[in-house]
PLY file of the C-alpha trace (Angstrom):
ply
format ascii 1.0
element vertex 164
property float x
property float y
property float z
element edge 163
property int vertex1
property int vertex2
end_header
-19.74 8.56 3.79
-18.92 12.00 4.99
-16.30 13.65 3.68
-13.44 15.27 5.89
-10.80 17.86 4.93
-8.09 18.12 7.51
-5.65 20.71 7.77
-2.64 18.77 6.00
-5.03 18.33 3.11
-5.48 21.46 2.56
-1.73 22.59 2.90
-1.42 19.34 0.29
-3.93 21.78 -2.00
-2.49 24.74 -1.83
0.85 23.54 -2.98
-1.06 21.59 -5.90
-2.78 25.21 -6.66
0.52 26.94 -6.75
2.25 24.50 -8.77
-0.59 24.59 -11.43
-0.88 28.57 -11.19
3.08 27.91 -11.90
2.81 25.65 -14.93
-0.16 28.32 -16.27
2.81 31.04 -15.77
5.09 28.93 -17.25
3.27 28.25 -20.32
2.83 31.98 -20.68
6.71 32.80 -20.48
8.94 31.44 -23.66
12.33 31.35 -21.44
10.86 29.28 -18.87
8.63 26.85 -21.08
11.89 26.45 -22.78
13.93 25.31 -19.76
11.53 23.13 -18.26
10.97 21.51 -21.99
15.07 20.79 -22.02
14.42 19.32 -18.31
11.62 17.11 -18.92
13.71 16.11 -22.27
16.61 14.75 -21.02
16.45 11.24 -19.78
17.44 11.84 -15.73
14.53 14.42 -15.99
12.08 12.57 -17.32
12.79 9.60 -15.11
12.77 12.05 -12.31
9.60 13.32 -13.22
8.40 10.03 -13.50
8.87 9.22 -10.04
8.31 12.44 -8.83
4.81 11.79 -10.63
4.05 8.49 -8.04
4.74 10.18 -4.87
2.49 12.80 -5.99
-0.28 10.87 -7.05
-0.36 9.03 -3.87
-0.05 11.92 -2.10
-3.57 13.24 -3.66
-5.05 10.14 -3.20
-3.94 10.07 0.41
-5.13 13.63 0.81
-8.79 12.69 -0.11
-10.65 11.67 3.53
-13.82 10.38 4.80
-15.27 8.74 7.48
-17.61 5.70 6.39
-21.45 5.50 7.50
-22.59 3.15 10.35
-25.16 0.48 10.23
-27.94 2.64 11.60
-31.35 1.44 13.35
-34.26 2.01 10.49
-35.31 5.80 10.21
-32.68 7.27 12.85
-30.17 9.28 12.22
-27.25 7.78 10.01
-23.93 7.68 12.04
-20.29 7.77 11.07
-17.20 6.08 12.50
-15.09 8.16 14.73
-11.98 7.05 12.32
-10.91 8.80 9.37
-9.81 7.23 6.51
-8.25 8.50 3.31
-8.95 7.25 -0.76
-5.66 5.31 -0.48
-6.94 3.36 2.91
-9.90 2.14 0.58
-7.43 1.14 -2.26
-4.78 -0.92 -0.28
-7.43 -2.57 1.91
-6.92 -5.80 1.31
-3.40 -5.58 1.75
-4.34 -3.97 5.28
-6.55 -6.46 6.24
-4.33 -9.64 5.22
-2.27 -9.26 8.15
-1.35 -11.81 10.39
-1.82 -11.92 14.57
2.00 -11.54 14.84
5.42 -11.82 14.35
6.84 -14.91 12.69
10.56 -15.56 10.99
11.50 -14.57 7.54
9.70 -16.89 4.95
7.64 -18.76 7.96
4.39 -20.88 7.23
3.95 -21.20 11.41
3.52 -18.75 13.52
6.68 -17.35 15.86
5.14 -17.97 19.76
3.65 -21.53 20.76
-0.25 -20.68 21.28
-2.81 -23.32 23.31
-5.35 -25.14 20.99
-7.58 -27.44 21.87
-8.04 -30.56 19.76
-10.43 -33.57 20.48
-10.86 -32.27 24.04
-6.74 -32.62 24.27
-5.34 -29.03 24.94
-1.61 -28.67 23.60
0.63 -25.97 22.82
1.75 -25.66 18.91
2.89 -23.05 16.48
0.06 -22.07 14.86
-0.35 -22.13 10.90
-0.31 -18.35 9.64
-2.93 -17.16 8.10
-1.52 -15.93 5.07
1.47 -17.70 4.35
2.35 -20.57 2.56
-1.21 -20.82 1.28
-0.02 -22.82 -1.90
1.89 -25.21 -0.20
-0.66 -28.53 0.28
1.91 -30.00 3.42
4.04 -27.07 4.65
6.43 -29.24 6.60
7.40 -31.14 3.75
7.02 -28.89 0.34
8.27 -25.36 2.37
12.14 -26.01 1.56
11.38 -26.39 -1.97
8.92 -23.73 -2.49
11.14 -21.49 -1.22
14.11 -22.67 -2.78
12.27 -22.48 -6.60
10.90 -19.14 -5.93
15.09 -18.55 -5.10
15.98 -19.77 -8.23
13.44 -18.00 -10.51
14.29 -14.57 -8.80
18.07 -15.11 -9.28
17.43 -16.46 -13.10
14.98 -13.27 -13.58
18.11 -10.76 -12.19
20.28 -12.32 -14.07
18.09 -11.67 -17.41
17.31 -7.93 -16.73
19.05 -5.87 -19.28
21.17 -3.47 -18.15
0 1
1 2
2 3
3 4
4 5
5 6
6 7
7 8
8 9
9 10
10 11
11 12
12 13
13 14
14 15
15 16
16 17
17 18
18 19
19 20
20 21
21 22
22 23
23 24
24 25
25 26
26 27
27 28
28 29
29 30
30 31
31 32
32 33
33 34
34 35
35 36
36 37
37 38
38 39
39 40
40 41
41 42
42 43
43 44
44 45
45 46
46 47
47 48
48 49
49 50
50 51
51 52
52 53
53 54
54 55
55 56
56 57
57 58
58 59
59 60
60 61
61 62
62 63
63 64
64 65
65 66
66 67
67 68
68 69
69 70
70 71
71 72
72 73
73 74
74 75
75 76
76 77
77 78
78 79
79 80
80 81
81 82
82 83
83 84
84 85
85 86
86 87
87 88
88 89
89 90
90 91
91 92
92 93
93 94
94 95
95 96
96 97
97 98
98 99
99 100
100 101
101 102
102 103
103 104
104 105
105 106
106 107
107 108
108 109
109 110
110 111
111 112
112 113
113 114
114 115
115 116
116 117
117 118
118 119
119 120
120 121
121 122
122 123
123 124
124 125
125 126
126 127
127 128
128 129
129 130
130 131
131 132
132 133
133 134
134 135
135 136
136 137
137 138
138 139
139 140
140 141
141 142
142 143
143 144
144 145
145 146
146 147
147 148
148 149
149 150
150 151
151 152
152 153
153 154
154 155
155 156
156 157
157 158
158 159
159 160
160 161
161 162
162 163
C-alpha cells in the first residue's frame, strides 16, 4: 500500500488544524467557552453537532488515500494500481462490489432487459435472475408478492410505533 495525499486532503487538514487551533483558543477564553458550552447544551445544538459530527468523520475517513500493491513477479519491484482509493472505499466495499450488471424495476428479483442464455444446447432469451436480489426468496415467481408485501407491513407497523 502506498499512501497518497492529494491536494483536497490536505485543504480537508488544514481546516481540521484550524478548527482544533480554534477549540485550543476557545478553551483559553471564558466568554467564548461559555457560548459554545450554552450551544452544545441546548438540544437543536447538540443534535446539530451530532450530525455535524458524521459528515465530518466521513469526511476524514474519506480524506485518508492509498493506492493498493500489485501481485508482483518474485524479487521485482512491487507495483501499485494506477487507482486511488480512500479509507472509506475499503470500509463500504462490499456494498461497492454487490452491485448488479444493470438496471432493473423497483423491488425486482429479474433483471430489466431480456439477455440470451444458453440452456441444454437450446439458446433463449429470458430476464435474468439478479444477483443480489431476492436472495431469501426459495421460488421468486411465486413467494415475491408476499415477501414484499410483509416487509410492507412490518415497515408501516414499525412507523406507526416510533414515538414521537
Amino acid at each position: 500500500m502506498k499512501i497518497v495525499i492529494l491536494w483536497t486532503d490536505w485543504v480537508v487538514f488544514l481546516v481540521i488544524a484550524a478548527t482544533l487551533f480554534y477549540g485550543w483558543k476557545v478553551r483559553r477564553t471564558p466568554h467564548l467557552a461559555n457560548t459554545w458550552r450554552r450551544a452544545f447544551t441546548d438540544p437543536t445544538g447538540a443534535a446539530a453537532a451530532t450530525v455535524l459530527g458524521f459528515f465530518i468523520a466521513i469526511g476524514v475517513v474519506d480524506s485518508l488515500h492509498y493506492r493498493p500493491l500489485l501481485a508482483s513477479a518474485a524479487g521485482g519491484e512491487p507495483a501499485y494500481a494506477t487507482e486511488t482509493r480512500s479509507a472509506l472505499d475499503a470500509l463500504l466495499a462490499e456494498q461497492a462490489d454487490n452491485k448488479e450488471r444493470s438496471y432493473s424495476a423497483p423491488l425486482a428479483y429479474q433483471g430489466y432487459e431480456k439477455e440470451a442464455v444458453t440452456v441444454n444446447g437450446q439458446t433463449s432469451r429470458i430476464y435474468p435472475r439478479l444477483a443480489h436480489a431476492g436472495l431469501a426468496l426459495k421460488d421468486p415467481a411465486h413467494d415475491w408478492a408476499g415477501d414484499v408485501g410483509v416487509l410492507t407491513a412490518v415497515g408501516v407497523a414499525k412507523g406507526a410505533c416510533w414515538p414521537r
